[in-house]
C-alpha positions, -999 to +999 in steps of 0.1 A: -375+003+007-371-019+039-343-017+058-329-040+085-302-039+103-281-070+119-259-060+139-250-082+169-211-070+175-227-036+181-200-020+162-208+020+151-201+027+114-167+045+122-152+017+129-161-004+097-128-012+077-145-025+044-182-023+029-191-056+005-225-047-017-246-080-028-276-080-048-297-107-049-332-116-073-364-125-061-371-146-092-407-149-099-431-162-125-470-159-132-474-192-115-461-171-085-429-199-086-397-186-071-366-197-092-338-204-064-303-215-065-294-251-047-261-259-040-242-275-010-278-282+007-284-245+006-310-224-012-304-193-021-316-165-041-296-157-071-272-133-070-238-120-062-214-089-057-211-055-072-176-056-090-159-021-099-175+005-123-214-016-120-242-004-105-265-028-085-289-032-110-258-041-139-250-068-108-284-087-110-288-088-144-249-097-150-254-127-120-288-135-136-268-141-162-249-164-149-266-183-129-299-187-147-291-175-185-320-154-178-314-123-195-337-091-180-340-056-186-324-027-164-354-003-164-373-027-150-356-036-115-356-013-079-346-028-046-375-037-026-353-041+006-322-038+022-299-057+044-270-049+067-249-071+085-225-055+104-195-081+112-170-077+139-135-092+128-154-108+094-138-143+094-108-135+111-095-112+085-093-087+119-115-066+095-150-053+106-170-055+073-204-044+067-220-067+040-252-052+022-274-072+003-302-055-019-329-076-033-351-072-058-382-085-075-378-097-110-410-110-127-405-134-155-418-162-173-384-167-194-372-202-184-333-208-179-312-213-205-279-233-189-262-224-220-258-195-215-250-198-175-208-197-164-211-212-133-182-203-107-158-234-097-178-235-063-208-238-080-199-267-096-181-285-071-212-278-048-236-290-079-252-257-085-289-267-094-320-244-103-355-253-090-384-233-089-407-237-057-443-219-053-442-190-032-466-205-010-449-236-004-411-216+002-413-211+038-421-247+047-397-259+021-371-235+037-378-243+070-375-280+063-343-280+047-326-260+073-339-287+098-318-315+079-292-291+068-284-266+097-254-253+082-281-232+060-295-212+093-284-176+085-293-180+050-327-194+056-334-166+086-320-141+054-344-153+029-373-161+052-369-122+061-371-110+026-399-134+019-422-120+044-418-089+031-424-094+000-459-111+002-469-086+030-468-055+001-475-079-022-510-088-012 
């Protein structure tokens, strides 16, 4: 698994106050089309935090769940790469936080089912939308958006990361 480390405040891990764990999907189908979240002029991989008692691959299929209705099987999923941000003062809170974000590949060809989706209040208000984009075409289209929209920088640098990796040991 690939591991990178952000970590501009320089801070060593003794001095982390809190730890927040993420895991997000690389949603992909045999068209080699990436199903991503859209909200707020953002994209974003689906995904969310580990709540108490799950484990990160009970996360992903939980927020797969809710923001696909995509349903997918446990055995199948292992994180592909890692992420750590280490945060100096994280928002303010005078906490240094370490966020890490685990993604993982999940091949499917089931389409979403907004049924079955419960979308958080954010979501909604920021008209949480699903598109699929070809793989091929995701760094441009990433790129592009984050040239109109610059408040999605960090997310785009994120996902571009992951991206690239991806395609380089998929290939």
């Amino acid at each position: 698994m690939k591991e990178i480390f952000i970590n501009e405040d320089n801070l060593p891990d003794k001095e982390i106050d809190e730890e927040v764990i993420r895991v997000k999907g690389l949603i992909i189908d045999d068209k080699n089309q990436v199903l991503l979240g859209y909200a707020n002029n953002i994209y974003q991989f689906p995904g969310g935090h580990l709540e108490d008692g799950e484990t990160i691959n009970q996360t992903l299929q939980r927020e797969m769940m809710e923001e696909t209705g995509i349903c997918i099987e446990l055995s199948k999923l292992e994180p592909f790469m890692l992420i750590k941000y280490y945060s100096k003062n994280y928002l303010n809170t005078g906490k240094n936080r370490c966020n890490k974000i685990y993604y993982m590949v999940v091949r499917t060809n089931k389409d979403p089912d907004l049924a079955k989706t419960n979308y958080t209040a954010d979501e909604i208000n920021n008209n949480y939308k699903l598109k699929r984009i070809n793989i091929k075409d995701l760094r441009n289209t990433l790129i592009n958006n984050c040239k109109l929209y610059p408040i999605s920088e960090i997310i785009t640098k994120e996902m571009l990361m992951v991206i690239d990796e991806y395609l380089k040991n998929a290939y």
